[in-house]
C-alpha positions in Angstrom: -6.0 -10.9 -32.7 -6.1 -7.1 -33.6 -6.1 -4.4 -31.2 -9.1 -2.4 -30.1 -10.9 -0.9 -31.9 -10.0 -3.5 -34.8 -10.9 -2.7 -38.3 -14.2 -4.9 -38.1 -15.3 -2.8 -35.2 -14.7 0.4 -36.4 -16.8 -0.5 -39.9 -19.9 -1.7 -37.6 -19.8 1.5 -35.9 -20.1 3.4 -38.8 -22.7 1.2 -40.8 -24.7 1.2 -37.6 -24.5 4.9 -37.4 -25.3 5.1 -41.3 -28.5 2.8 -40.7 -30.2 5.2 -37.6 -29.3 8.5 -40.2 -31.8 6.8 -43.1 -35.1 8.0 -42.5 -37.4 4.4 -42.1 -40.4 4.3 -44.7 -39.6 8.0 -46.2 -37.3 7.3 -49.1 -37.5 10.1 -50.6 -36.3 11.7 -47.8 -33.0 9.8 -47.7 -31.3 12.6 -50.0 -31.5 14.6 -46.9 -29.4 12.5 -44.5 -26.8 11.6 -47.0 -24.7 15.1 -46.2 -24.8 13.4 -42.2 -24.2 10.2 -43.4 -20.9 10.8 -45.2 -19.8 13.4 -42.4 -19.9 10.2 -40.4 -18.3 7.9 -42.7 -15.5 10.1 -43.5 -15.2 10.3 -39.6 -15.3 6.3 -39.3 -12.6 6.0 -41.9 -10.3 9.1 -40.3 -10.8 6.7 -36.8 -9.8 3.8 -38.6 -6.9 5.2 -39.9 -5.7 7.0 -36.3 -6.5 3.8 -34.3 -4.7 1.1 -37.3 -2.3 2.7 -39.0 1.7 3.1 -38.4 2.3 6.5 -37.5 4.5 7.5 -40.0 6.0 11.0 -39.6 9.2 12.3 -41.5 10.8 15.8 -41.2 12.7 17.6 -44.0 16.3 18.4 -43.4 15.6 22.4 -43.1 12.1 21.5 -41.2 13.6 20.7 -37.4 16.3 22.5 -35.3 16.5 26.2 -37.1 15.4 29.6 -35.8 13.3 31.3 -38.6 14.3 34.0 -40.3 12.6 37.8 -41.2 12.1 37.4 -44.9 13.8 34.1 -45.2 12.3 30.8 -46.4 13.1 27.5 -43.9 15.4 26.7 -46.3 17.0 29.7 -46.8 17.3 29.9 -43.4 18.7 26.5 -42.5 20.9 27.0 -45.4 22.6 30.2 -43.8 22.7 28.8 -40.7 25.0 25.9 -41.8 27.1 28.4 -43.7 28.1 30.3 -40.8 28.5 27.8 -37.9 32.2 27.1 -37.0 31.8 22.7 -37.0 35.1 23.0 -34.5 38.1 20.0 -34.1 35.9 16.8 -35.4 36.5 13.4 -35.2 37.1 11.2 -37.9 33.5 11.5 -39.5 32.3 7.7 -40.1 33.1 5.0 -37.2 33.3 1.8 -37.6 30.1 -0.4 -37.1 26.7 -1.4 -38.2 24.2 1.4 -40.2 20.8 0.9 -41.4 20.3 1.3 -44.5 16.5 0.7 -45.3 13.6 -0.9 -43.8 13.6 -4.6 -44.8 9.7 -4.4 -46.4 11.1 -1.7 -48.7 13.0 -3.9 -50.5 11.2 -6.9 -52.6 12.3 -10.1 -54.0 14.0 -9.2 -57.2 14.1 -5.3 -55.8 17.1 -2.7 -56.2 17.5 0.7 -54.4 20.0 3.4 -54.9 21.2 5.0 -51.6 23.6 7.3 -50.1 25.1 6.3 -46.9 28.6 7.1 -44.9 29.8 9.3 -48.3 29.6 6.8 -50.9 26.4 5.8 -53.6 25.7 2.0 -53.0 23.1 -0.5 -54.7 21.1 -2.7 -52.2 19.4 -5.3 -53.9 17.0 -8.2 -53.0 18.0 -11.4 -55.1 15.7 -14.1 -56.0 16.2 -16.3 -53.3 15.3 -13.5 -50.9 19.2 -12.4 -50.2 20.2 -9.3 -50.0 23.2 -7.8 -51.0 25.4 -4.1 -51.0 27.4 -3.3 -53.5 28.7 -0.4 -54.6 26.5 1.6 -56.8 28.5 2.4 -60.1 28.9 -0.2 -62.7 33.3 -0.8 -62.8 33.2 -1.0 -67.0 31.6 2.8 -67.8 30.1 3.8 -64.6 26.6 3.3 -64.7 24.4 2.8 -61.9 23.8 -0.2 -61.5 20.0 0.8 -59.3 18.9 3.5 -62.0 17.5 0.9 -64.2 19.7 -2.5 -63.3 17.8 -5.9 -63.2 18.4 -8.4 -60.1 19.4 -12.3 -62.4 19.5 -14.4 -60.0 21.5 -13.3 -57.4 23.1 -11.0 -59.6 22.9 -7.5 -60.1 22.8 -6.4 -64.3 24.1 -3.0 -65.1 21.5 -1.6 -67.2 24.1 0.3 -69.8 25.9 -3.3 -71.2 24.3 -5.9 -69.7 27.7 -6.8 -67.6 26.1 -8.9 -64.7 28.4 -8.8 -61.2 27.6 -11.6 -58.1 26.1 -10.3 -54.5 28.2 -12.4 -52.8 31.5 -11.4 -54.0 31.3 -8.8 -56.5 32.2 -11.3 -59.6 31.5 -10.5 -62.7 29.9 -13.2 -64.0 28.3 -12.1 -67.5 29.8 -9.9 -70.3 26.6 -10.6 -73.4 29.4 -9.8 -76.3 32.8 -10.6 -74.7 34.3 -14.4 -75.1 36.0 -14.3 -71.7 35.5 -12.5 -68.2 38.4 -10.9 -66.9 39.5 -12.4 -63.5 39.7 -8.8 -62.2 36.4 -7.4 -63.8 34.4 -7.1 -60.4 32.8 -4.9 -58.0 33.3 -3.7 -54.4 30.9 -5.4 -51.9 30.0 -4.5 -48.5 28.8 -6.8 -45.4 25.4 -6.4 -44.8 22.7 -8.1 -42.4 18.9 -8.2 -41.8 17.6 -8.3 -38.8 14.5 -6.3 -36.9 13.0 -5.7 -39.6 15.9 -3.5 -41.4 18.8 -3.8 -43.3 21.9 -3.1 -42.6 25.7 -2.5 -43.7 29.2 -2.7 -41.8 31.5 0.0 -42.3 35.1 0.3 -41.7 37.6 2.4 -42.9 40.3 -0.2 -43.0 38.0 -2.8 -44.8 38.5 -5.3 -41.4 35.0 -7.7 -41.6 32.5 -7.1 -38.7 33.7 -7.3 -35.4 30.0 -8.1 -33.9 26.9 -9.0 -34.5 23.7 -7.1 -34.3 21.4 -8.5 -31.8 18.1 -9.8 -32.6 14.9 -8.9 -30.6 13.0 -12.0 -29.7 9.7 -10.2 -29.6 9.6 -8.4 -32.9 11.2 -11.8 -34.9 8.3 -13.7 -33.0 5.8 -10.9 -33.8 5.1 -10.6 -30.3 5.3 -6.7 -30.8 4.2 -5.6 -33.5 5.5 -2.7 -36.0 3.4 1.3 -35.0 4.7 3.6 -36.5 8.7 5.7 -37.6 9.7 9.0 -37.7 12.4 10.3 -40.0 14.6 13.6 -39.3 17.8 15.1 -40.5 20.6 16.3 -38.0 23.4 18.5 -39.3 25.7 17.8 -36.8 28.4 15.3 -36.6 27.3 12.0 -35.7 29.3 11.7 -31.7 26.7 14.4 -30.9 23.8 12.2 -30.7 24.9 9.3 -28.6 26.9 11.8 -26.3 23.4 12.9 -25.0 23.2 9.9 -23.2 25.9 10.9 -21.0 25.0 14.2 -20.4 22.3 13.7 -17.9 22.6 17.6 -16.8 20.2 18.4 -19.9 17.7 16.1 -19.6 16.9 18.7 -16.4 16.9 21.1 -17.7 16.1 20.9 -21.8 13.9 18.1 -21.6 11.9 19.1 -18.0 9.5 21.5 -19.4 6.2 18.8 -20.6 5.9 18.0 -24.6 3.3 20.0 -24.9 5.1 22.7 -24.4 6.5 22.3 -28.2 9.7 22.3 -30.1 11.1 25.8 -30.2 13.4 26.8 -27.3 12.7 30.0 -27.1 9.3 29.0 -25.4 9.5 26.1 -24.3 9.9 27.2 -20.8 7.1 30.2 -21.5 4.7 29.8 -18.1 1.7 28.4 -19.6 3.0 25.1 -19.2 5.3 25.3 -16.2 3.1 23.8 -13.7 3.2 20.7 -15.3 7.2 18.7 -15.6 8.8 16.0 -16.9 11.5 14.9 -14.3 14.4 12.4 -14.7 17.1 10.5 -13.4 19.9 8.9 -15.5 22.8 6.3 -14.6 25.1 5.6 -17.9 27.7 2.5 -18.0 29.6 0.4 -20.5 29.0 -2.9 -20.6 32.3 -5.5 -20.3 33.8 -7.7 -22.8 32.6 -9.5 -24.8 30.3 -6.6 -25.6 32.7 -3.7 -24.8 30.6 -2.5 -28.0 27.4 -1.6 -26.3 26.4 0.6 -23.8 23.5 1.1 -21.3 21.5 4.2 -20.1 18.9 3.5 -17.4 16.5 7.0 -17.4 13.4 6.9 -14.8 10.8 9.1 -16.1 8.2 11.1 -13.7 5.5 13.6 -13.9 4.7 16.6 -11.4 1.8 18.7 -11.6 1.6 21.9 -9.7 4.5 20.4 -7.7 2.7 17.2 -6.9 4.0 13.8 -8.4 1.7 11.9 -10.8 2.8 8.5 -10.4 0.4 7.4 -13.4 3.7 8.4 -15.5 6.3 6.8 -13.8 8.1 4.6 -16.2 11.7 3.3 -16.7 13.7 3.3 -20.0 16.0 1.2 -20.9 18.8 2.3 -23.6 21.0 -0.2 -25.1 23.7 1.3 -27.5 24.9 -1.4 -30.0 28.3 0.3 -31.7 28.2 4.2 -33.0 24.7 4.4 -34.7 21.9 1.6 -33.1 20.2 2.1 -30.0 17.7 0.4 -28.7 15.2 1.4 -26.0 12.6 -0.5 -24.2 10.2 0.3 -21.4 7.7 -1.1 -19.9 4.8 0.5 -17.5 2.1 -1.4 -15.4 -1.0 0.2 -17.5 0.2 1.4 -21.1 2.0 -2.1 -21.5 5.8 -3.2 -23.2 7.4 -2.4 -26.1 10.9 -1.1 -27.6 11.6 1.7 -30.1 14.5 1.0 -32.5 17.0 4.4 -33.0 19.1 4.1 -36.3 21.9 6.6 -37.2 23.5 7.0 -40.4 25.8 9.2 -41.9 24.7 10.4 -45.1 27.8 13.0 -45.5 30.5 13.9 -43.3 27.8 16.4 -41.3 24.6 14.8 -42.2 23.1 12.4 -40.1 19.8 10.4 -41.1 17.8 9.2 -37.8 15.2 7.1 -38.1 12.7 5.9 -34.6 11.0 2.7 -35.3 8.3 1.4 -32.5 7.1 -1.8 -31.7 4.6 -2.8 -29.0 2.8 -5.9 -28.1 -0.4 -6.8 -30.1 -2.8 -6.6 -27.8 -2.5 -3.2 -26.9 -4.8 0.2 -28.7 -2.5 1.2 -31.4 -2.8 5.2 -30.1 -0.6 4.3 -26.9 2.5 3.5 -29.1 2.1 6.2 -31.9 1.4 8.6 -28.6 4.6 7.2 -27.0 6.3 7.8 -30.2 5.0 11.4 -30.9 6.3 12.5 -27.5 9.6 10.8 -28.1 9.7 13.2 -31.3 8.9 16.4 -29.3 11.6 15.6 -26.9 13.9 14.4 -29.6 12.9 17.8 -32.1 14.5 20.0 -29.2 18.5 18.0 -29.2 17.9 18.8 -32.8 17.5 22.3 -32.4 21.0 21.9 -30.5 22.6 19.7 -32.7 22.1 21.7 -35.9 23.6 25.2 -34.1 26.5 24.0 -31.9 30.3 23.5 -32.3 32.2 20.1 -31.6 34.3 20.9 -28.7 37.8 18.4 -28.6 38.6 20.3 -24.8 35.1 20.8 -23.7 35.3 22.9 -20.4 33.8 20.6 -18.0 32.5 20.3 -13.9 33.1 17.4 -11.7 29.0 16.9 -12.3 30.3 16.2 -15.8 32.5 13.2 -15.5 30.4 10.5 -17.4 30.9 12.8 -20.8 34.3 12.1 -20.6 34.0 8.5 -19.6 31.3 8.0 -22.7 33.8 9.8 -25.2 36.5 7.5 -24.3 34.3 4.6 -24.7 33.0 5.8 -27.9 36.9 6.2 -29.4 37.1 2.3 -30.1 35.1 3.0 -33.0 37.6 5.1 -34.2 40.6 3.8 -36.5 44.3 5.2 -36.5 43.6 5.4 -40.4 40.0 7.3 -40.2 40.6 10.1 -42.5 39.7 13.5 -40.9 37.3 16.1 -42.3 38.1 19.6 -42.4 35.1 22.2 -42.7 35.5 23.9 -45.1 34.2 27.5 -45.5 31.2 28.0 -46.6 29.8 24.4 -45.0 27.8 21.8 -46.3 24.6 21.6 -48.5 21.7 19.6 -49.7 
């Protein structure tokens, strides 16, 4: 059953509209009401598309989290920003654990996709039997990549340069067109991957050790219970920690997050007093979970409204934040009038200070597709303004710290088990990094 308004309602409402604009026995007169008439078509057809479409909204790296510039461009500006930040002491730059890579509907039977993910180029590919399969990217005999033009045989990938054919499961090489023999050692590197919530994704870790946990499945969306609404897409130039450190930090959420959404992105006005009668309040309790999921961690926020100092209890809602390993997080909620539903957070390190973040909602089918995407949009506002953090501050090893702050400390030392011995470090070098 669609939500309301479903598609057949919405194209009743506009021929019905289109049949009281005709003029009744005067066709000549017709000519007249066509300018109305296709006003209120266009109109049915921008409702139908607000009311049953995904929201799909996706920021450019320079577009989110930089002060503008006199006589700069936004990228010129985001650019000199980067240059002259000091990134600090970092932490080994890629954890260990699960990343998305792609959304699973992106990749067809028989597809192949080129991506850059945790510093390397890899080819995801979609075999035949409906498999899918990370290797990397560049072809072992010349270099070629094997996505910029390679054909999925079976459930091999075929490098596009000699026709050299390597396995998904294990990297084989199983086809050489003019050799007589295969080399035992001709083969390519794979890398574990899953799909699962609709995405795909790839272990990492820097020692080559074979996942250490699973990624948990959500009954509702795998039963279609909820139902896919909408993503949004941004760029953080920061080093990944940042972004899951936030849920520790419950001292911002006060005071960076209090002023209302509609109050916008930029912090320079965000607390201008237009909108300071109206507040977002919160309350926050982070904790680890135990073994055997010593892996995840969970962030309980309770979300209220006050208006001129009164409280709106229409808004009262709790969150739910599970974090699964260094770079999934899932968040559900639930509220007595606007429904039940989760959005999925994805982090993934594109370079060293490059993080890719994609939100992904879900909500139960019976429920007017403009709650979710509205959900989501404020999500975005709220999650536009870390950005604007993220992108300017320094990684601080010794961060000086109040009593008030004690869970930072308590999520940084959980968040070190994704960490190897062996993680190579990453220096920033002068000048910093580019796109």
């Amino acid at each position: 059953m669609e939500p309301w308004p479903s598609r057949s309602v919405a194209l009743l409402l506009c021929a019905a509209g289109a049949l009281l604009l005709l003029p009744a026995g005067d066709p000549g007169s017709w000519g007249r009401a066509l300018p109305p008439l296709l006003l209120l078509l266009a109109g049915g057809a921008a409702l139908l598309r607000l009311c049953a479409r995904p929201l799909a909204l996706r920021r450019a790296p320079e577009r989110v989290g930089y002060l503008p510039e006199p006589g700069c461009s936004r990228h010129q500006a985001a650019r000199r920003a980067r240059r002259s930040r000091r990134a600090g002491e970092l932490p080994p730059v890629y954890p260990n654990g699960w990343y998305r890579l792609l959304d699973s509907h992106g990749l067809p039977r028989g597809g192949v996709r080129s991506l850059a993910a945790l510093g390397e180029q890899v080819a995801v590919f979609r075999a035949l039997d409906g498999q899918v399969y990370v290797v990397d990217a560049y072809c072992p005999h010349l270099g070629a990549n094997l996505a910029a033009g390679g054909r999925v045989m079976g459930n091999c990938i075929e490098c596009p340069f000699h026709g050299w054919q390597f396995r998904g499961e294990d990297g084989k090489c199983t086809t050489i067109p003019y050799a007589e023999k295969v080399p035992d050692f001709a083969k390519i590197k794979t890398w574990p991957s899953c799909e699962i919530n609709g995405i795909i994704l790839v272990w990492y870790h820097c020692d080559g050790v074979d996942p250490e946990w699973a990624v948990p499945e959500q009954e509702e969306i795998t039963s279609k219970e909820w139902v896919y609404r909408g993503h949004t897409e941004h760029f953080v130039n920061a080093h990944i920690q940042e972004i899951p450190e936030n849920a520790a930090d419950f001292a911002h959420l006060t005071f960076l997050h209090e002023p209302v959404f509609m109050s916008g992105v930029d912090l320079r006005y965000t607390h201008s007093k237009l909108w300071e009668s109206v507040k977002h309040c919160w309350k926050a309790e982070w904790q680890p979970e135990p073994e055997p999921n010593k892996h995840c961690s969970q962030l309980v926020v309770k979300h209220s409204l006050t208006v001129f100092g009164k409280h709106f209890s229409l808004m009262d809602f709790t969150v739910r934040a599970r974090q699964v390993g260094p770079g999934l997080v899932y968040l559900t909620f639930e509220h007595a009038f606007l429904g039940r539903g989760i959005i999925l957070q994805s982090v993934t390190p594109v370079e060293p200070l490059l993080q890719q973040v994609i939100h992904r909602i879900y909500y139960q089918r019976n429920m007017p597709a403009v709650i979710p995407k509205f959900i989501l949009k404020v999500e975005c506002v709220q999650f536009e303004r870390d950005i604007m953090i993220w992108n300017n501050k320094q990684y601080l090893s010794k961060p000086l710290l109040v009593k008030e702050d004690s869970a930072i400390q308590r999520h940084r030392r959980w968040f070190a088990q994704f960490y190897s011995e062996n993680s190579t470090r990453f220096t920033f070098q002068k000048g910093g990094l580019d796109w």
